[in-house]
C-alpha positions in Angstrom: 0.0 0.0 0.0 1.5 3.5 -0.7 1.9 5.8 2.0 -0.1 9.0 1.1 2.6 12.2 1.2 2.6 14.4 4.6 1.7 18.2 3.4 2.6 21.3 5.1 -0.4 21.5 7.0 0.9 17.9 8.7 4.1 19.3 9.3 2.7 22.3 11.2 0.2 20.5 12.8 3.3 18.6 14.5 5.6 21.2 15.1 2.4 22.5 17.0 1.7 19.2 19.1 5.8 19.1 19.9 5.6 22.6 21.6 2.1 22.0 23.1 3.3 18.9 24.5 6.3 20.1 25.8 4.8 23.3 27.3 3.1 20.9 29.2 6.3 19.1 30.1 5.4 15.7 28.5 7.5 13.7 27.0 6.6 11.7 23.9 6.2 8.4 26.1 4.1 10.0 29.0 1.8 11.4 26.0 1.2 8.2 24.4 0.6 6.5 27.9 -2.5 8.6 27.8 -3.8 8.6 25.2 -2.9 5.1 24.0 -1.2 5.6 20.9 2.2 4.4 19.9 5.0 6.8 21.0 6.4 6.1 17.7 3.3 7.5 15.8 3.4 10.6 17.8 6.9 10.9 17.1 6.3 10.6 13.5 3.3 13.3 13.9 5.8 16.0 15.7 8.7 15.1 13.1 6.6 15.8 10.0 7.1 12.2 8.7 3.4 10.7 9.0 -0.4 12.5 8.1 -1.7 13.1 11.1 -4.9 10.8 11.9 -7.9 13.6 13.0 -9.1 10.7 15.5 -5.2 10.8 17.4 -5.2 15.1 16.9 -8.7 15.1 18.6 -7.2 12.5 21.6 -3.9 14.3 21.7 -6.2 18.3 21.4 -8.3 16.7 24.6 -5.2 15.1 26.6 -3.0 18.6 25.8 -6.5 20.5 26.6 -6.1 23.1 23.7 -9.0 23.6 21.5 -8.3 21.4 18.2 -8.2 24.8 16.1 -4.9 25.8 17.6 -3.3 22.9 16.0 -5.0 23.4 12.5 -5.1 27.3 11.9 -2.0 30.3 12.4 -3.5 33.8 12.8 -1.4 34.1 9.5 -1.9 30.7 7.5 -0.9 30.1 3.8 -1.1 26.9 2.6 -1.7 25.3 -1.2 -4.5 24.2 -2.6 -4.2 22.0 -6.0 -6.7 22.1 -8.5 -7.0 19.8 -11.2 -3.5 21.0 -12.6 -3.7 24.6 -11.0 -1.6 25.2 -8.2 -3.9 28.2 -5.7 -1.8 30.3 -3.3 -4.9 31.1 -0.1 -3.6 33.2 2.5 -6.3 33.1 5.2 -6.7 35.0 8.5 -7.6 33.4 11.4 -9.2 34.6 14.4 -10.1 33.5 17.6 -14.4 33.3 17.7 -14.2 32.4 21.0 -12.6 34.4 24.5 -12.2 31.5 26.2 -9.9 30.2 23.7 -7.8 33.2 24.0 -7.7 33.3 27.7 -7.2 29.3 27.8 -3.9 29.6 25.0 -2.6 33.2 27.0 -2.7 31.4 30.2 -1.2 28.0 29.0 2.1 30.7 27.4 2.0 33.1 30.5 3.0 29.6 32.7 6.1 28.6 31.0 7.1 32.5 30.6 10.0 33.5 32.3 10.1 36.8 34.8 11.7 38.9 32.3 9.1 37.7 29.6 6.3 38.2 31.5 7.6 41.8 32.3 8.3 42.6 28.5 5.0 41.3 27.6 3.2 43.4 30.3 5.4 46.4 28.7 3.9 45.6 25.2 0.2 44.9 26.8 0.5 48.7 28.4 1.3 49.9 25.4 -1.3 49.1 23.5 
């Protein structure tokens, strides 16, 4: 059986998972304990090397407890689209619907922020 090519979006969506995950100070191994999926396969995910299964993003989204759009969607995403024989450039802007999503992602950052980050963010935040 072939193995269907990993896109862009794959490789984002585990670069995203690999920080997430480690934000939370998992390892690979402690991850896939539970959520019951090969440590391998999440491996694979986080490395770019495998499609990512929406069944095992939903698991890992609920086990990480981020909302599943934070995985799929940059405020700033461009990504290609083939038609037919057409190659389409989309550049898309995405943002949050929800507050609670906001709140739920700027808490999960603020926690592995250093002092001096926090203080430089707070700078920025007043000066807005």
């Amino acid at each position: 059986m072939a193995k269907t090519p990993v896109s862009d979006i794959d490789k984002k969506v585990g670069k995203r998972i690999q920080q997430c995950r480690k934000e939370r100070g998992l390892t690979v191994v402690q991850l896939s304990e539970k959520i019951e999926l090969a440590a391998q396969t999440i491996s694979r995910y986080e490395r770019g090397e495998n499609k990512i299964n929406l069944e095992h993003l939903t698991l890992i989204a609920i086990e990480l407890q981020t909302p599943i759009s934070w995985f799929l969607i940059d405020e700033e995403q461009s990504y290609t689209v083939k038609i037919s024989k057409k190659v389409v450039e989309k550049k898309e802007t995405y943002i949050y619907s929800n507050p609670e999503d906001l709140e739920r992602r700027l808490l999960q950052r603020w926690q592995n922020l250093t002092i001096e980050q926090k203080r430089a963010l707070i700078i920025l935040i007043d000066t807005m």
